[in-house]
Backbone as a chain_set.jsonl record, in Angstrom:
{"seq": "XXXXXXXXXXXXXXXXXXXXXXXXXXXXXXXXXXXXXXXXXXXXXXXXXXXXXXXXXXXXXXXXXXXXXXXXXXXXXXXXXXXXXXXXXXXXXXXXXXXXXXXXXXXXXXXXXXXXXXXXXXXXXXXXXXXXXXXXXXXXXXXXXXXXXXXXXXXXXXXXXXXXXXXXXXXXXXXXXXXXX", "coords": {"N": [[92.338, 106.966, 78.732], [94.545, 107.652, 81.545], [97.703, 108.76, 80.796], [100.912, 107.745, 80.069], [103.576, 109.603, 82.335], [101.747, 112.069, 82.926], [100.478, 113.397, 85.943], [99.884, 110.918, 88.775], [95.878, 111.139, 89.308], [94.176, 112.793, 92.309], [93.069, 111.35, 95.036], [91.123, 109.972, 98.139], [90.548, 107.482, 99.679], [89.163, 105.013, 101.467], [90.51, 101.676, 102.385], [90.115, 98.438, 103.171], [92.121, 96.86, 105.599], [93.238, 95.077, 106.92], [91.777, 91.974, 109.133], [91.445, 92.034, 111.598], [89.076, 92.79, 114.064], [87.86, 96.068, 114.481], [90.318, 97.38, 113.291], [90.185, 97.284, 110.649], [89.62, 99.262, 108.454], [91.337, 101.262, 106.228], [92.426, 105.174, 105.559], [93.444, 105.693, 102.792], [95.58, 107.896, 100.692], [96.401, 110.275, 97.855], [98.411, 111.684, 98.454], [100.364, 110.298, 99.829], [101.198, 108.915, 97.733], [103.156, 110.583, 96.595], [106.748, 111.347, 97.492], [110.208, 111.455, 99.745], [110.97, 109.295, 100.406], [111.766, 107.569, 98.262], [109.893, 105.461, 97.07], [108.115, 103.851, 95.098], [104.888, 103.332, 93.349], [102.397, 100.353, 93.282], [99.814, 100.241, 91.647], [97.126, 98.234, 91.036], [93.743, 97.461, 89.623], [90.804, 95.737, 89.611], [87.578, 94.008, 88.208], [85.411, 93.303, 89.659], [84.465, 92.198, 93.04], [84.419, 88.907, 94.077], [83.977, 87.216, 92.3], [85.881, 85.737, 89.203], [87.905, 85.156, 87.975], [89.423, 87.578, 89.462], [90.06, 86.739, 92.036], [92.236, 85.014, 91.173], [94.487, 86.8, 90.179], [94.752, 88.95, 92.309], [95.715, 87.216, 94.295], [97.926, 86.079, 92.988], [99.166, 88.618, 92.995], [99.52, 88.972, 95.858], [101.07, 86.426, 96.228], [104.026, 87.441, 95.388], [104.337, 90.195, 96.901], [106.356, 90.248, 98.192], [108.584, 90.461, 96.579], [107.473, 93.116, 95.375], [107.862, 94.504, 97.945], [110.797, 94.422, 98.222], [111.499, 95.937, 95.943], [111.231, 98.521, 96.804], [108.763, 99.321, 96.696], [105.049, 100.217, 97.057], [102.057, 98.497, 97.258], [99.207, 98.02, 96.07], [95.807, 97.2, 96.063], [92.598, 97.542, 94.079], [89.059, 98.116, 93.677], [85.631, 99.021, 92.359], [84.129, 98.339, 94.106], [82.928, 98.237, 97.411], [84.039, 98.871, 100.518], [82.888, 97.42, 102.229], [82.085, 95.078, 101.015], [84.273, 94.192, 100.232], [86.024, 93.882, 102.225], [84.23, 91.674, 103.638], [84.563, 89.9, 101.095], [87.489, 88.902, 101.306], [87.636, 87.617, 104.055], [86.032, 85.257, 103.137], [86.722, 84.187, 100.753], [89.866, 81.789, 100.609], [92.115, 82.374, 99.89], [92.269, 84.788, 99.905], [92.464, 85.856, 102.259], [94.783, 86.746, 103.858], [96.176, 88.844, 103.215], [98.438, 91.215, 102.203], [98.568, 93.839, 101.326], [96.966, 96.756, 100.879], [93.274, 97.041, 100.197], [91.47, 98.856, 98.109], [88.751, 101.044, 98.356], [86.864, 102.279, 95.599], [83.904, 103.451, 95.836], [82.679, 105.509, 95.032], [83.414, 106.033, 92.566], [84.807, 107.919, 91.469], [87.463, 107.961, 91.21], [88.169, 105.638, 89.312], [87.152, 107.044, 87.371], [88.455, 109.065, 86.805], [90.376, 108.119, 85.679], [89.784, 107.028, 83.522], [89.268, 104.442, 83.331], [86.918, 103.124, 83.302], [84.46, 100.861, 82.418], [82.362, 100.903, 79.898], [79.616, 99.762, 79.71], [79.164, 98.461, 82.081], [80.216, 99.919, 83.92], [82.253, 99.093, 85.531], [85.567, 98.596, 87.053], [88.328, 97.943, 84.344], [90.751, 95.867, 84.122], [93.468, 97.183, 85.56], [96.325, 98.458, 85.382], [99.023, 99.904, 86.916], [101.908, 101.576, 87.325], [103.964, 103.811, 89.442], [105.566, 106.437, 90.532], [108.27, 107.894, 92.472], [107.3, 110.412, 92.984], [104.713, 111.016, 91.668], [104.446, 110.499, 89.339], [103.3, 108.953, 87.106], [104.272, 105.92, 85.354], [104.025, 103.992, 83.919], [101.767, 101.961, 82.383], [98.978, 99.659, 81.961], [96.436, 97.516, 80.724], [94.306, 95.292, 80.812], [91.397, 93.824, 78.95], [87.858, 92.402, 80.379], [88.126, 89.835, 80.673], [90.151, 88.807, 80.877], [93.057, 87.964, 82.631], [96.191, 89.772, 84.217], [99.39, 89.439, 84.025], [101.718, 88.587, 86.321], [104.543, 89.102, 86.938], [105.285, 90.211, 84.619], [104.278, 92.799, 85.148], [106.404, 92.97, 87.63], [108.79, 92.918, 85.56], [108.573, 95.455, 84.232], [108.598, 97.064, 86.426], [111.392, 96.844, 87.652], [112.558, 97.332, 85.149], [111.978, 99.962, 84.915], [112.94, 101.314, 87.078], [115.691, 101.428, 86.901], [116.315, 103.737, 84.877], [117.298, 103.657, 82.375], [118.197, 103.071, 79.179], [116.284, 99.975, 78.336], [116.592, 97.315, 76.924], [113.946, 95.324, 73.881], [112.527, 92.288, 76.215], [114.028, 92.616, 78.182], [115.514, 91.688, 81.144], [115.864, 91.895, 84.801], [119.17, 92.297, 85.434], [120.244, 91.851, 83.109], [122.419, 93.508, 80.699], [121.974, 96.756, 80.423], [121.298, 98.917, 77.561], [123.579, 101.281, 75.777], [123.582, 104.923, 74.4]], "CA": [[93.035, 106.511, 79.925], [95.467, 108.574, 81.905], [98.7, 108.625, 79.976], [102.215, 107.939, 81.252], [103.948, 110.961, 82.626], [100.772, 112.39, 83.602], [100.056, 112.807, 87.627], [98.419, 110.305, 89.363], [94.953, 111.914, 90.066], [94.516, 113.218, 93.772], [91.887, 110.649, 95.785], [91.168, 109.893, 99.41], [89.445, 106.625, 99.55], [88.749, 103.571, 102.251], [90.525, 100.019, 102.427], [90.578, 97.403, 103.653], [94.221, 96.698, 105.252], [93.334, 94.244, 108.026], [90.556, 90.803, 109.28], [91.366, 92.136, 112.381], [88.277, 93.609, 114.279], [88.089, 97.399, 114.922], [91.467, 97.754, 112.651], [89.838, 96.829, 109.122], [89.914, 99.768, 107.262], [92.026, 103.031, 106.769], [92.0, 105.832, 104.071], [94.708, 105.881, 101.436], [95.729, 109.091, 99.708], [96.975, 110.196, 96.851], [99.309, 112.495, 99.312], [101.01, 109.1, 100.005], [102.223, 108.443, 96.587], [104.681, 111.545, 96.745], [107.602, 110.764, 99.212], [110.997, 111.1, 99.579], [111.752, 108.449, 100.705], [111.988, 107.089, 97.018], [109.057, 104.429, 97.211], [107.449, 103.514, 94.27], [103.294, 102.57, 93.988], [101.748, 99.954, 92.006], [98.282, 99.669, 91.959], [96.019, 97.543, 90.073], [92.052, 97.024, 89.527], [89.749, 94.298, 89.397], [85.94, 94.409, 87.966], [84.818, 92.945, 91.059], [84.695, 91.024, 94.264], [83.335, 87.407, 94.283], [83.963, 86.991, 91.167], [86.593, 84.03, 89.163], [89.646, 85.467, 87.248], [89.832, 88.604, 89.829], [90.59, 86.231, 92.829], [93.474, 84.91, 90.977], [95.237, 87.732, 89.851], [94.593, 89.078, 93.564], [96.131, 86.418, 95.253], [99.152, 86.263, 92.4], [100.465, 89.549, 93.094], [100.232, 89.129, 96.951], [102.046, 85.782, 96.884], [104.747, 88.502, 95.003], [104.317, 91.157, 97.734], [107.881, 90.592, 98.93], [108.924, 90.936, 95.267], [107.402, 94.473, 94.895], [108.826, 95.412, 98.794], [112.082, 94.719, 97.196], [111.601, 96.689, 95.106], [110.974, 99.788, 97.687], [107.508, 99.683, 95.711], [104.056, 100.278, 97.832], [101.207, 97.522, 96.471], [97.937, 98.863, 95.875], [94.903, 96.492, 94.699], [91.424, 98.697, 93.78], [87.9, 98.001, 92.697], [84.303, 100.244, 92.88], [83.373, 97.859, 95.359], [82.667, 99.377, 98.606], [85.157, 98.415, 101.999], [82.665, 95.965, 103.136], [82.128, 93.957, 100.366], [86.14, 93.79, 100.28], [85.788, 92.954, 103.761], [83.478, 90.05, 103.512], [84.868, 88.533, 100.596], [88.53, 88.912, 102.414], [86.809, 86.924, 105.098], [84.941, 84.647, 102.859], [88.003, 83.575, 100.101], [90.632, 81.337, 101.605], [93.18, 83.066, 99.209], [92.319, 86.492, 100.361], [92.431, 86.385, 103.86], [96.199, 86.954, 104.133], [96.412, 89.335, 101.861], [99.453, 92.137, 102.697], [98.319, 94.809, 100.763], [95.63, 97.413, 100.796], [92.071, 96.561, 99.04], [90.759, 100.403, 98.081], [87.534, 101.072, 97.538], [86.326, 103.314, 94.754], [82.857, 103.394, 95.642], [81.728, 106.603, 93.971], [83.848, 105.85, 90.899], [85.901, 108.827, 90.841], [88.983, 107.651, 90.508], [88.302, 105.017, 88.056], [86.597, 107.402, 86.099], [89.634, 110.344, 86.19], [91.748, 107.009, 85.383], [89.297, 106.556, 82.458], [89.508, 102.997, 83.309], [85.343, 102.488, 83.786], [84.37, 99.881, 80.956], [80.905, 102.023, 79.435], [78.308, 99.557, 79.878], [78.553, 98.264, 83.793], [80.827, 101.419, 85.363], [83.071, 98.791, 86.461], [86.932, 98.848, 86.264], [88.99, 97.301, 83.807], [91.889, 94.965, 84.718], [94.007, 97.969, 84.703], [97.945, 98.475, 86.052], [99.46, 101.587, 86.914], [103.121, 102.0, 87.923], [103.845, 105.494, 89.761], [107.047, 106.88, 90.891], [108.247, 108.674, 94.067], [106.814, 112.252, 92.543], [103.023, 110.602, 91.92], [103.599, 110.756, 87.881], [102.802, 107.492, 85.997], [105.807, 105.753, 84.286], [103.696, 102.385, 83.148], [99.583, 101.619, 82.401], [98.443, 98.72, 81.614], [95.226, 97.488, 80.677], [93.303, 93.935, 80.011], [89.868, 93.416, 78.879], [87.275, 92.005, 81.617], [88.13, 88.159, 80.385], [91.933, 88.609, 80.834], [94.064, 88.027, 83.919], [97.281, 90.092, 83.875], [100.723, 88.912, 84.638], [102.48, 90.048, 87.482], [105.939, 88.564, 86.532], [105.495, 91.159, 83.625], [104.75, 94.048, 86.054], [107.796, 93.369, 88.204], [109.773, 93.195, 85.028], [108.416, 96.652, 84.129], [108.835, 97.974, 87.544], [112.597, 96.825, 87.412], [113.027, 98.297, 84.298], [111.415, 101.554, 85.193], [114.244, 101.698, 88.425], [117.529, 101.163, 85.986], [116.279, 104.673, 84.562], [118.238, 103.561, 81.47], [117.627, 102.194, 78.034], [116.13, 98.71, 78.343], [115.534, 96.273, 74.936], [113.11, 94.013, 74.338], [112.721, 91.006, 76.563], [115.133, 92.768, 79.214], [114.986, 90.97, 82.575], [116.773, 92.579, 85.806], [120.248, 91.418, 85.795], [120.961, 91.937, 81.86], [123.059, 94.437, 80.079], [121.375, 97.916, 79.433], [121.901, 99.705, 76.119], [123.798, 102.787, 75.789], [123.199, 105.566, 73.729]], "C": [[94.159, 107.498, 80.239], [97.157, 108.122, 81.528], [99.734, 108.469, 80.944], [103.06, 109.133, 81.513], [102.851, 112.085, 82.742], [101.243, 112.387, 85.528], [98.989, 112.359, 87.986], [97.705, 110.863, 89.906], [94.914, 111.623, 91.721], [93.331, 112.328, 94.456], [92.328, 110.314, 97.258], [90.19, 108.595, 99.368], [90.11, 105.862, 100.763], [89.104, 102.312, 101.866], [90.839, 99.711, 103.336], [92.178, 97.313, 104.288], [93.985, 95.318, 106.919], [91.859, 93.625, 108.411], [90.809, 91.251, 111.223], [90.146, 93.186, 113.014], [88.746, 95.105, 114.899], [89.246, 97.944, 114.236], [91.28, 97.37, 111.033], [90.361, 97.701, 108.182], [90.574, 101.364, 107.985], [92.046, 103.467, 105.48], [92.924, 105.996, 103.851], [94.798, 107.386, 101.209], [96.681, 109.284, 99.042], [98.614, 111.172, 97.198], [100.471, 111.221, 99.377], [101.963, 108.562, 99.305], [103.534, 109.259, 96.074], [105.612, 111.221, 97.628], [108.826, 111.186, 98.638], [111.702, 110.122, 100.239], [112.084, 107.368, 99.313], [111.283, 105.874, 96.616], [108.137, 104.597, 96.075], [105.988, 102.903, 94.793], [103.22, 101.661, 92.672], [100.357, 99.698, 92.405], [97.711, 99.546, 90.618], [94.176, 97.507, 90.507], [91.725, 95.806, 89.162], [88.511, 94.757, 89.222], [85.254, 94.359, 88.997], [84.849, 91.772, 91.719], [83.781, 90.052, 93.86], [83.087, 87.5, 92.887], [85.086, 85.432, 90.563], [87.855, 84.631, 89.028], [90.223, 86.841, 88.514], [90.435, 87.976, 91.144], [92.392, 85.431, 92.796], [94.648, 85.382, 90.68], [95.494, 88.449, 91.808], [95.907, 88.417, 94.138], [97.752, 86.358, 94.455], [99.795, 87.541, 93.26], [100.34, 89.374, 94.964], [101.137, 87.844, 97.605], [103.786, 86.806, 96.153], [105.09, 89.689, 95.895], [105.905, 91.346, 98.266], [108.825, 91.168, 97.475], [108.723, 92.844, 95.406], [108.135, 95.389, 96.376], [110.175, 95.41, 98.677], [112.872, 95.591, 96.829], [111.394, 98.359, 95.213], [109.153, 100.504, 97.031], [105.851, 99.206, 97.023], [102.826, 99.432, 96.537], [99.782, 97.677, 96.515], [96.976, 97.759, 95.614], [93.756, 97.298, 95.069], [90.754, 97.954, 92.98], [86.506, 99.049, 93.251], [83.698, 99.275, 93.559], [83.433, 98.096, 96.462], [83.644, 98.228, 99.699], [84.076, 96.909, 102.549], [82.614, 94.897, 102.479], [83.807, 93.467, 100.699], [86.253, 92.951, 101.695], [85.121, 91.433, 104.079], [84.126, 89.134, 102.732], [86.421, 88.186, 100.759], [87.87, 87.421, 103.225], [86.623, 85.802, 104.382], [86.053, 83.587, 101.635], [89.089, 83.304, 100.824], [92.067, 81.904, 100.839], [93.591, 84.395, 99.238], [92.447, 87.039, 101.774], [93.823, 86.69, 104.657], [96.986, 87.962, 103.458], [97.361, 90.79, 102.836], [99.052, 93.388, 101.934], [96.868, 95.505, 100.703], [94.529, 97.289, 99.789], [91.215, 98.033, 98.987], [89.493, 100.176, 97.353], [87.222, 102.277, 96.753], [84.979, 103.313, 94.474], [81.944, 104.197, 94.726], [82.578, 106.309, 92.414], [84.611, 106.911, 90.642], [87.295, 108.963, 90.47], [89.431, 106.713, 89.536], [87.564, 105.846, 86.623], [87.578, 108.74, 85.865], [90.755, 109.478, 85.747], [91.288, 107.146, 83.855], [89.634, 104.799, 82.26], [88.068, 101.941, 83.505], [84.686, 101.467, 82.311], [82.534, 100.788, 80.808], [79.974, 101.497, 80.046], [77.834, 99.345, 81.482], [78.873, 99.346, 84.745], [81.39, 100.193, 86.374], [84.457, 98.976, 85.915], [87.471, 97.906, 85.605], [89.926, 97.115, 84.549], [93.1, 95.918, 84.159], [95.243, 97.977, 85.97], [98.662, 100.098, 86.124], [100.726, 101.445, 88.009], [103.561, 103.188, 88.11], [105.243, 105.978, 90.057], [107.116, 107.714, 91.961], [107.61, 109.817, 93.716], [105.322, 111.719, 92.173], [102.954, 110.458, 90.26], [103.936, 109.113, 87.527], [103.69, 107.272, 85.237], [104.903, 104.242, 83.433], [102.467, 102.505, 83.533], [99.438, 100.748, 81.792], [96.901, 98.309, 81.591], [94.769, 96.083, 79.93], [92.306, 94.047, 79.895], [89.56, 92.552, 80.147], [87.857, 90.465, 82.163], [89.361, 87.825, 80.817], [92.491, 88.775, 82.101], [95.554, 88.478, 83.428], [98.537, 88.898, 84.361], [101.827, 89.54, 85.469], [103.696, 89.658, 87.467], [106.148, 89.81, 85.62], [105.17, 92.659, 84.264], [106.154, 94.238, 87.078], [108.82, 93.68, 86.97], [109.898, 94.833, 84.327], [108.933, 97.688, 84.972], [110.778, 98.06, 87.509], [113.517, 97.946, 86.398], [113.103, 99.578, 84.155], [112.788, 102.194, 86.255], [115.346, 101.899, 87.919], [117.071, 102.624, 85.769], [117.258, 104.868, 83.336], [117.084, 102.613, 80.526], [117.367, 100.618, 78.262], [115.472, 97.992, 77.474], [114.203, 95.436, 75.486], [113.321, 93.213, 75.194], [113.693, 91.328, 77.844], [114.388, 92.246, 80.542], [116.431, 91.775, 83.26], [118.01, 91.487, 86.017], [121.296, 91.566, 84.459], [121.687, 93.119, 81.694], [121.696, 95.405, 79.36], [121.964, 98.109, 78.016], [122.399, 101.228, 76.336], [123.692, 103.375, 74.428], [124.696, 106.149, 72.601]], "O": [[94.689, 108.127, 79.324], [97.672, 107.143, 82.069], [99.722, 108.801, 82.129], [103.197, 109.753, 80.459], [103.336, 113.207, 82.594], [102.021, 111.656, 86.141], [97.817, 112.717, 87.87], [98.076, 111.355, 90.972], [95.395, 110.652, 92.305], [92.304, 112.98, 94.269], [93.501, 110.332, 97.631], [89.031, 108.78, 98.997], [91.299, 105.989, 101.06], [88.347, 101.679, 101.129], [91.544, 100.212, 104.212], [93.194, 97.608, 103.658], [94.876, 94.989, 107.703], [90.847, 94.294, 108.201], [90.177, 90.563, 112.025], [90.149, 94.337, 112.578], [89.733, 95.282, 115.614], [89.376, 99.142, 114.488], [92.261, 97.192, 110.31], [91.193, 97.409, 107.322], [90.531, 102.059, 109.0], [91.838, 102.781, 104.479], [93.602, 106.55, 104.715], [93.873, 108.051, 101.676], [97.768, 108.755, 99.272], [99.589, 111.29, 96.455], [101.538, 111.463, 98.813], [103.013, 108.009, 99.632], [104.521, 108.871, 95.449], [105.198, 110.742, 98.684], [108.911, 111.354, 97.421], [112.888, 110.17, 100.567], [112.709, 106.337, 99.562], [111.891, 105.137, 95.84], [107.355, 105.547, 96.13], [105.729, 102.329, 95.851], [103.654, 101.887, 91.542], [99.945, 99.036, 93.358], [97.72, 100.236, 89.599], [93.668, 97.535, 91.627], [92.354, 94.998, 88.479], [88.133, 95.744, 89.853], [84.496, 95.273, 89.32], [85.131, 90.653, 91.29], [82.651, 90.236, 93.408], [82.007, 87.856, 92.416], [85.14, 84.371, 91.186], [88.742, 84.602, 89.881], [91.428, 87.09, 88.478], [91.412, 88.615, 91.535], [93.273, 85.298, 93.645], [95.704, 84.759, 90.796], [96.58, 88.247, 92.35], [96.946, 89.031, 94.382], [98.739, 86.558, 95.164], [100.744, 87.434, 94.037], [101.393, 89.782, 95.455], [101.701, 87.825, 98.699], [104.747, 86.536, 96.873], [106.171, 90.227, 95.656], [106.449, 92.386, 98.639], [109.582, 92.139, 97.466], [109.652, 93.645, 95.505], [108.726, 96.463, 96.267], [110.784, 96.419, 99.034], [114.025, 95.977, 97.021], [111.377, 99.198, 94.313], [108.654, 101.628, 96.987], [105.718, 98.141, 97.626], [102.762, 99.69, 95.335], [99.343, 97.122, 97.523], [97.409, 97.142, 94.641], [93.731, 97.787, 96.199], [91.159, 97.313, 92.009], [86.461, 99.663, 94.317], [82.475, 99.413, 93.603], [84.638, 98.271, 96.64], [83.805, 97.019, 99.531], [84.404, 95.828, 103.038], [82.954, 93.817, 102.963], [84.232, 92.5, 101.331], [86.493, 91.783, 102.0], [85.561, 90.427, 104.635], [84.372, 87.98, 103.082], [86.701, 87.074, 100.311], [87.774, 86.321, 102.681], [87.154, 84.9, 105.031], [86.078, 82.362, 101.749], [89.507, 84.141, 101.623], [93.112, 81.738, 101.469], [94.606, 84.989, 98.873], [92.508, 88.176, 102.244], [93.892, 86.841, 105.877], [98.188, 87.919, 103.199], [96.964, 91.229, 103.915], [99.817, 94.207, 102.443], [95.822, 94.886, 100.511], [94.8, 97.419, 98.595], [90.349, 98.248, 99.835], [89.186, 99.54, 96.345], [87.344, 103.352, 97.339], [84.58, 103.219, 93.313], [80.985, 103.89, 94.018], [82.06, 106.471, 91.309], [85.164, 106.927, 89.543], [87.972, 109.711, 89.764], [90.531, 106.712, 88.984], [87.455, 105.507, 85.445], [87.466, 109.395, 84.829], [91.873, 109.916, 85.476], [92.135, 107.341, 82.982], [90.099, 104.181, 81.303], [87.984, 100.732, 83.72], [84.699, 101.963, 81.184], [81.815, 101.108, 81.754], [79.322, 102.156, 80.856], [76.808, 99.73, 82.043], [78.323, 99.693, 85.79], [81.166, 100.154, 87.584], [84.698, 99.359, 84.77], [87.252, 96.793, 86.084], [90.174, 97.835, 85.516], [93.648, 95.823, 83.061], [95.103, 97.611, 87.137], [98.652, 101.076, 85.377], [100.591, 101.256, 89.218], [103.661, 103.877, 87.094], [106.036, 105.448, 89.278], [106.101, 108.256, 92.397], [107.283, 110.313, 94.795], [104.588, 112.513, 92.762], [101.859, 110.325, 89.713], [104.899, 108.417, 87.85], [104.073, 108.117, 84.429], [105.347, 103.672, 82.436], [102.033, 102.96, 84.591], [99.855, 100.945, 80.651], [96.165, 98.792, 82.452], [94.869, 95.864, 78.723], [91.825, 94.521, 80.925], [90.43, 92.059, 80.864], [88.009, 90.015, 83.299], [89.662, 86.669, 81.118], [92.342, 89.87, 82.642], [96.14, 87.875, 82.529], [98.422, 87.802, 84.909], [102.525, 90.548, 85.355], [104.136, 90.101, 88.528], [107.167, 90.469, 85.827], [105.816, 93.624, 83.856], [106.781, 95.282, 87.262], [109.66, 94.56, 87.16], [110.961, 95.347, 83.978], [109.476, 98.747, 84.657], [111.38, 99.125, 87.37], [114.419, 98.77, 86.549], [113.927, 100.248, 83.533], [113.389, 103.262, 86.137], [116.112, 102.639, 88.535], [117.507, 103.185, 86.774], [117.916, 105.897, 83.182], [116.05, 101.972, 80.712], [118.403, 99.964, 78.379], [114.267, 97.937, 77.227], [113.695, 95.092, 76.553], [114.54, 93.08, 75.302], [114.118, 90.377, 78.501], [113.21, 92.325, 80.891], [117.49, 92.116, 82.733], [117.979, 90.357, 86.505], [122.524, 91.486, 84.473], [121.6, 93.888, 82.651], [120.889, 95.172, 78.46], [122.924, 97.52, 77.519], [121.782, 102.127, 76.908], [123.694, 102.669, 73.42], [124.504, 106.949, 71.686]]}, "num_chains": 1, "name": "protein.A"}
């Protein structure tokens, strides 16, 4: 898997960003995740659409969405399922059809497979987390097995922590006393 302090690999892919006709989908890039305007990315994966545990994790982090704009942080969600499926099951889940954040497709697999995030036997993605930073390099990766729904309480508290740019203990929540050196 692509390590932290690494750069996030360079992709151009297709989502989803709107149920509105003729305005559905637009292409992401990895151009995007550089900025100065000091905007953090998080993007996560799911195995796939129309599925059980991936609808709920989904729908978690975009009732959170104001959380991560907050947080001057851009909200990513990604699977190798192609724009229309995303599209349909958008459409088709009453939990997804409001959804504020871009649904990328990684149809050919190349960016879950320069993530090293493709599980061997199906070539789908693991339930994987990736916190980026205004310069595109990777400060946090996370990763659940297929069975496991993450916690997105525990990515904001990451993301938080990542922003202090200071020592932070165990168990630190935004608001506590850093550690100095």
């Amino acid at each position: 898997m692509i390590n932290v302090g690494q750069k996030f690999p360079e992709f151009s892919k297709t989502a989803v960003v709107s149920l509105e006709k003729g305005k559905e989908f637009e292409t992401i890039t990895s151009d995007s995740l550089v900025n100065e305007d000091n905007q953090w990315t998080t993007i996560f994966w799911w195995p796939k659409d129309f599925t059980f545990v991936c609808p709920t994790e989904i729908a978690e982090f975009n009732k959170n969405y104001g959380e991560f704009r907050d947080r001057n942080t851009t909200l990513i969600g990604a699977s190798t399922d192609s724009e229309f499926v995303h599209l349909a099951w958008r459409n088709d889940h009453d939990d997804l059809r409001g959804l504020k954040f871009p649904m990328l497709a990684d149809t050919s697999k190349s960016l879950a497979e320069a993530l090293d995030i493709l599980e061997p036997n199906e070539k789908i993605a693991y339930r994987a987390t990736f916190i980026i930073d205004p310069q595109g390099i990777v400060r946090w990766a996370s990763v659940n097995d297929l069975n496991v729904g993450r916690n997105v309480k525990e990515v904001l508290r990451v993301l938080d922590a990542l922003q202090t740019d200071e020592l932070c203990p165990c168990n630190w929540e935004k608001g506590q006393e850093t550690l100095t050196a």
